[in-house]
Every structure is written in structure tokens, then in C-alpha cells.
N, C-alpha and C positions, 0 to 999 in steps of 0.2 A: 400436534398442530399440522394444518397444510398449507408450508409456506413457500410461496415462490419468489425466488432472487433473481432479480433482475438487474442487466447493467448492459448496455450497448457500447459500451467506452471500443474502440478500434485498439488501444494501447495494450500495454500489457506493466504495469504499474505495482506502486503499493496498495493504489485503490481497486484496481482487478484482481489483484491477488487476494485482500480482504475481502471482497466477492464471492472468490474462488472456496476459500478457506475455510467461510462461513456456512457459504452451502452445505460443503462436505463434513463438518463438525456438527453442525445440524442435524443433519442426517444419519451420524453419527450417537445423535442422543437423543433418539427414535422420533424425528420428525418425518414426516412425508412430504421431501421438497422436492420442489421444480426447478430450476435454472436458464432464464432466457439470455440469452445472449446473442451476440450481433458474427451474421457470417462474414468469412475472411478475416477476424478482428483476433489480433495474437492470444485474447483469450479463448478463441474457439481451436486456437492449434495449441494451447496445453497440454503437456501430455496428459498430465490425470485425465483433462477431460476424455478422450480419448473415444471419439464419438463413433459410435459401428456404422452410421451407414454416411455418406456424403450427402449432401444437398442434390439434388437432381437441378439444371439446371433453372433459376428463375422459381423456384418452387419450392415451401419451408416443410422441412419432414419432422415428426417426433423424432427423436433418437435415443435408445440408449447408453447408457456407459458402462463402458469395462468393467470390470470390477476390479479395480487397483487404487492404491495412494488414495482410500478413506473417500471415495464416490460411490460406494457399492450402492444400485438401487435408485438414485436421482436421476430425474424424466430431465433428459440436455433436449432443449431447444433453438435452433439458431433461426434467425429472420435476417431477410436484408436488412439492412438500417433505414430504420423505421422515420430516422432526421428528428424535429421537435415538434411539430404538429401531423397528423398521420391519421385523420379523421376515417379511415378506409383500415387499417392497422390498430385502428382502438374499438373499430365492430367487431372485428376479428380474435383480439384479446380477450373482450366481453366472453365470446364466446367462450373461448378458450377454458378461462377463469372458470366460468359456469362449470363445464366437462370437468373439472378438473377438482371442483367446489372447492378452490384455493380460500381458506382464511385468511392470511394474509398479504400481504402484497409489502419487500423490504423492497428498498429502492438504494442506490447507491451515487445517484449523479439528478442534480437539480435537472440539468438537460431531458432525460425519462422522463419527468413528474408530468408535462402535458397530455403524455400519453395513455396517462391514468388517470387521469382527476376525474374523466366522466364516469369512471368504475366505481359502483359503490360498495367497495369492498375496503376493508381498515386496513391503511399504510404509513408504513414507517419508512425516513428519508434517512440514510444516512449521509450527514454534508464531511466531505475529505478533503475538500480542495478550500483554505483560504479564502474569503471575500469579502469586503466591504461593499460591496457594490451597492447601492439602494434597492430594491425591488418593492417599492409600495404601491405601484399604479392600479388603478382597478382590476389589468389582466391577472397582474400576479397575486392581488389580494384572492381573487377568485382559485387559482390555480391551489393557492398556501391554505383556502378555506375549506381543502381537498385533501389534506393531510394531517393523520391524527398525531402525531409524533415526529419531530425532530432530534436526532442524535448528532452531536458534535465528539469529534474525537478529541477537543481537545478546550479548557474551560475559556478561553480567549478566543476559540469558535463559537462556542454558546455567548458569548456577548456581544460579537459582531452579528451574527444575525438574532438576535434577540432586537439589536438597534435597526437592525438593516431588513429585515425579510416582515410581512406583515402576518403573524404569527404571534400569540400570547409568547411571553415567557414561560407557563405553567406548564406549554407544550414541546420545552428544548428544554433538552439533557445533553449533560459532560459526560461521553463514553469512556474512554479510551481504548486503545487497541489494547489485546492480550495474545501471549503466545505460550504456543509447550514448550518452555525453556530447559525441562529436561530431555523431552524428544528430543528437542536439536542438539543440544550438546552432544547427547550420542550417537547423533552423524556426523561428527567434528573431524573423524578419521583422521590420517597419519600427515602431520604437517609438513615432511622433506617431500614425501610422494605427492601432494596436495603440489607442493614449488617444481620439482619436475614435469609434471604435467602441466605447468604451466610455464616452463621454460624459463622458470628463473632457480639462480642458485642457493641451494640449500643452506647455505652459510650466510646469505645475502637479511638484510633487514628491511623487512617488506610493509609498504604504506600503502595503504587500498583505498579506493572507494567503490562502491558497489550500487549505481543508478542508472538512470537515462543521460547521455549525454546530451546538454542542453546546455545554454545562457546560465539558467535559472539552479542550476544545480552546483555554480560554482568551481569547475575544474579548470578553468583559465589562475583562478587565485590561488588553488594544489598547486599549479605547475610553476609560477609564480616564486611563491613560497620555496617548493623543493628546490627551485635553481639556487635561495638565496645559502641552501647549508648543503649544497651538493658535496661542494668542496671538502667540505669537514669530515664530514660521513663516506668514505668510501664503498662502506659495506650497503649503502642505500638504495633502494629500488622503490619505483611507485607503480602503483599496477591500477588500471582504469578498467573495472566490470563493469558493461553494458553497451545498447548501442542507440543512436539518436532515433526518437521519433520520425514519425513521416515528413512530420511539421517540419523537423531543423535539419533533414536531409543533409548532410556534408561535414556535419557541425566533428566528425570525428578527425574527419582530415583537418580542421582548421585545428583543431587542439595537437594534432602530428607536426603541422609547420608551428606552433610556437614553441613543443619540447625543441623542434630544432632550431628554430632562430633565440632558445634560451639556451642551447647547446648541453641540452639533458638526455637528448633523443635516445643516447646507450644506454640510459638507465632508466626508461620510462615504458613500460607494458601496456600493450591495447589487446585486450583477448575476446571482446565481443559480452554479448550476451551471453548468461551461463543458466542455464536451470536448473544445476542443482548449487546453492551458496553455502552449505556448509564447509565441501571440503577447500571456499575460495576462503573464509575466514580460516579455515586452521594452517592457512600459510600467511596469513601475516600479524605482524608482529604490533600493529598499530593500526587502526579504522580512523577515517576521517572525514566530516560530513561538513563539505567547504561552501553549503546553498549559500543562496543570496535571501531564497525563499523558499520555506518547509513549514507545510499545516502541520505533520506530526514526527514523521519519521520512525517510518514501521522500521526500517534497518538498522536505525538505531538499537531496537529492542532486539535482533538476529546479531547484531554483532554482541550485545551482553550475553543473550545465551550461549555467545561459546567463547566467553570469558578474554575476550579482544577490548584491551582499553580503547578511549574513544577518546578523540578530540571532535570540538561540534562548534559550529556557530550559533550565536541567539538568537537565531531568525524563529519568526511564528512561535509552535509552540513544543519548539526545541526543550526550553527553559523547564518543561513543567516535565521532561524527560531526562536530562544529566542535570545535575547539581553543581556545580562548578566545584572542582579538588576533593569531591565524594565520588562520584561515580564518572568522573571524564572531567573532562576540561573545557570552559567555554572560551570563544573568541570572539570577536566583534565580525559579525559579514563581511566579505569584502578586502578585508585588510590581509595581507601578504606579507607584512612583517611581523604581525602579531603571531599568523598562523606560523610562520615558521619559527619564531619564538618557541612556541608549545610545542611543532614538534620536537628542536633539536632537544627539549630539558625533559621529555619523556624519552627520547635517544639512549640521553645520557645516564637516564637513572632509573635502573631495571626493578628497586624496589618498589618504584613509584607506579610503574607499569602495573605491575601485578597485585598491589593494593587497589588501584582504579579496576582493573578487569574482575576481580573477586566481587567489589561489591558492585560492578554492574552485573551480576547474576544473581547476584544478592535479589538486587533492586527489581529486573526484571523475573523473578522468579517470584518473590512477595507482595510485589505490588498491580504487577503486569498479567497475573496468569493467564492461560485461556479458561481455565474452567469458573472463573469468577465473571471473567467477562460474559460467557456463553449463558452463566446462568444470568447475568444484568440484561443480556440484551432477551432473555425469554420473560422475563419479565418485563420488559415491556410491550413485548406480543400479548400476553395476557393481558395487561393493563389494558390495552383498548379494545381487546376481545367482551370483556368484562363488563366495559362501559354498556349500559343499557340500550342507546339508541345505536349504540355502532353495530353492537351484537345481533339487533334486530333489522339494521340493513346489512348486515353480513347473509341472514338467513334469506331475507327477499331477494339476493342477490343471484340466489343457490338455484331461486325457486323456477 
């Protein structure tokens, strides 16, 4: 098939990285893909993507990619950002599309979808982000009556917009994400070298999280928490991978003044953004996903691949991803006493650690694959290839 993936997101996410992953896996299993994406946007500075020539000023160039990290061969394209309506930006794509005789058209942010509806090429939306939001007004019926296919990652996403978006239910599907859980365990590398290069000591009992620093991610109730069993734990350390949005600009220094008005500040790591997170998992000892609010929690599934027990909240749809006392531990959002609860009693008891992290590889490895996923999600590119009338505005499209 010739499918183009598209995502203008500015961020760089677990939904751009899903993006990213897809393209390249795709491609991977002999598709002919495209990938548009938005210039200056941190997924246009991935390294994989790693695009040969720059943008000339004010003006969008094909490019190709490198051939490294599993993009051999996909047509990268960046545009300024195109915003949500871009009626100048969707003659242009027509075209595109045509030159290109793209089949399908994935989409990965409700935000895109405007800028495709007048294409009459067969597309599928992938929703990542949580919402209840209503959308039933004529604009959006129009817009949704524009889409063959809805994929939710998570099955409490297919129900919210099942209620919320104007869209049959026959046309929303429970994806979820999938990962190479054996790839990544085998970039897991050397966990004291993994704590040295991250300036913490090798003896030390290391508690991670690995996001955007934001409100909504929950690292005000980590720090919280970790003050309340500092004491106990001498050997404790908490290590914060990532760094805030455009949006929450500062938000990194506000989490710095309350390790130290909670008087943690010695024992609390800020190391940025990292690109590669295998070797941040094989240094620590314990993962912990503190949101307030999470659609799915791709890192969830990267901390099981390399055998890091988890504590999580039950936010979203956390729930349909650890089991509580099978594969992690849940907690209620929010609460600081709970979480530190969980941690100190996986602290304490190393066999309990290591029954949780076994069967989150278990879990992520039998339940989670990519190869299961990759082929759920080409079949549904087929599906609506297939469908008679879409297959025959697919070909007039071409013409």
C-alpha cells in the first residue's frame, strides 16, 4: 500500500513518537510511505528522521532520509504549520496526494482532520489524546462524515467518542499500542554505567519517571510522596526524564523549588530530555507513572520491556494496561500517601519487585506486540480499501 502519515503535532510525545514508529515499521513491511510533518516541530529534529536537505527559507522541499534506525526509503516532508483550516494548504496536498497516488491517508491528531476532509482519498484517524468533549454540530458532523475509520488506543476511548464524536460505532475500533519488547530489552545495557552517566550512584535505589514535565503528568505528587519515605530509605534517589512543553515553559524550575522547599533536593535528579530510554530504564530500580491524566501510556509498555516493575495511577486507561498486584501496582491519582505507600512496600520487598517486572514482559510481550499490532492496524487500511465505493473514489482521486 501507499500510505502517508501524517501529524503536525509541534511536541514530541508518545503520540509523535507512535507516528514516528509507525511510519518506519510500515515501511518496514514493504509499504510505500510518506510522512508529513510540521517544520521546526521536535519531531522534525528526530534523529531517525534525519532529513538531508533543510527547508529553504519560507518554502517546503521533498526530503529524503538517511537510511538509519528503520526509515530506509520514506518520502519526509515538512510544511509550515498548516494550523486547522488551510484552504491554500489542502489544494496543495490534493496535489501532492495525486503525485504521490497516496492510498491512504493515517492521521494521528483530530486537529489534521480539517485539512483532509475535502480529499477524497480513504482515511483513518488515530485518537490519542483522551476526550469527552462533544463534537456533534453540523461542522464536525461534516468533518467525521470525512472519515472512514476511527482507531482508539484504548477501549474507554472507543466509548467516549462513540458518545461524543458524530460517527457510527461500526466505524470505531480498540487498537492498542504494541511494541518490540524483545528489541528493547536488548538495548537495556549495563545498569551501574546507565547510573554513572547519569550522575547517580551505582548503589543508590533509583525511582524514575520518564515524560513531559507538566501539571498533568503528576510529578508534583512523586515529589510529594518521595519526601514522605526519604527518611527511611537512605539509599533513594528519584530521577525526572524529560522536559516541559512550550505550553508549561518553567514548569521544570517550579518542580526544582519544591524538591527544595520539601528538602529532597540531594536526592532528586533532573537530566532533561533523553533520546535514547533504554539505558534510563536499566538504571532504575522502580518506574512510576504519577498522571493525573493518561489516554494510554505508551511508557508504560517500554518500562515492561525491560523488566522495571511499575507503580501507575488509574487514570484513563492506565487500568486496561497493569492489573493491580499482577503486573504493577495501582494507586488512586493524586494521592501522595497512597503513592508513597506503594513505593516504600516494593522498597522493601525485592521478591515482589521482580515477580511484577517478569510478568510485565510477560504481558507486554503476549499481549502488546508490534507485530500483532502492525498487522491489526493493515487491516484496517484494507478494510476500507476494499469497501467498494471508497476504492472507487480512491481511484478518481488518482485520476
Amino acid at each position: 500500500m501507499r500510505i502517508l502519515e501524517v501529524c503536525f503535532s509541534p511536541a514530541l510525545g508518545g503520540l509523535e513518537l507512535y507516528c514516528l514508529n509507525t511510519a518506519a515499521t510500515l515501511q518496514q513491511r514493504g509499504h510505500e510511505v510518506s510522512l508529513w510533518l510540521a517544520q521546526g516541530s521536535r519531531m522534525a529534529e528526530w534523529p531517525a528522521v534525519s532529513l538531508q536537505r533543510k527547508l529553504e527559507s519560507r518554502k517546503d522541499l521533498d526530503s529524503g532520509v538517511r537510511r538509519n534506525d528503520g526509515l530506509e526509503g520514506i518520502s519526509a516532508r515538512l510544511f509550515q504549520s498548516p494550523g486547522y483550516v488551510n484552504p491554500f494548504f489542502s489544494i496543495k496536498a490534493k496535489k501532492l496526494i495525486r503525485e504521490k497516488e497516496i492510498e491512504v491517508i493515517h492521521l494521528h491528531r483530530s486537529q489534521d482532520l480539517t485539512l483532509f476532509a475535502a480529499i477524497n482519498i480513504p482515511k483513518v484517524l488515530t485518537l490519542q489524546i483522551q476526550s469527552s468533549l462533544s463534537k456533534l454540530d453540523l461542522w464536525h458532523r461534516w468533518i467525521y462524515s470525512r472519515i472512514d475509520r476511527i482507531l482508539t488506543i484504548t477501549h474507554l476511548m472507543r466509548n467516549l467518542a462513540i458518545q461524543s464524536l458524530p460517527i457510527s460505532a461500526d466505524k470505531v475500533y480498540a487498537l492498542h499500542y504494541g511494541i518490540a519488547a524483545d528489541e528493547l530489552y536488548a538495548q537495556r545495557g549495563d545498569p551501574q554505567e546507565s547510573r554513572r552517566r547519569l550522575g547517580i550512584a551505582t548503589d543508590a535505589f533509583v525511582i524514575g519517571l520518564i515524560g513531559r514535565l507538566e501539571e498533568s503528568k503528576g510529578q508534583k505528587a512523586l515529589l510529594e510522596a518521595f519526601s514522605q519515605i526519604y527518611q527511611r530509605f537512605p539509599q533513594a534517589r528519584l530521577l525526572f526524564v524529560g522536559d516541559p512543553p512550550p505550553e508549561h515553559s518553567g514548569y521544570d524550575q517550579k518542580l526544582r523549588e519544591l524538591a527544595q522547599e520539601l528538602d529532597i533536593a540531594d536526592r532528586v535528579h533532573f537530566v532533561g530530555f533523553q533520546i535514547q530510554t533504554a539505558p534510563i530504564f536499566a538504571a532504575l530500580d522502580l518506574f512510576v507513572l504519577a498522571s493525573k491524566q493518561e489516554a494510554f501510556g505508551l511508557v508504560l509498555l517500554e518500562a515492561m520491556a525491560q523488566g522495571v516493575p511499575i507503580i501507575a495511577t488509574r487514570a484513563g486507561g492506565v487500568p486496561e494496561v497493569i492489573q493491580d498486584g499482577v503486573n504493577g501496582l495501582l494507586v488512586k491519582s493524586g494521592d501522595a500517601a497512597e503513592l508513597a505507600g506503594a513505593m516504600a512496600r516494593l522498597m522493601r520487598d525485592a521478591e515482589l519487585r521482580s515477580r511484577l517486572g517478569a510478568a510485565g514482559f510477560r504481558v507486554v510481550r503476549d499481549q502488546f506486540g508490534i507485530r500483532a499490532h502492525m498487522a491489526a492496524l493493515e487491516g484496517h487500511f484494507e478494510a476500507i480499501l476494499t469497501c467498494g465505493d471508497r476504492r472507487e473514489s480512491a481511484k478518481g482521486a488518482k485520476k
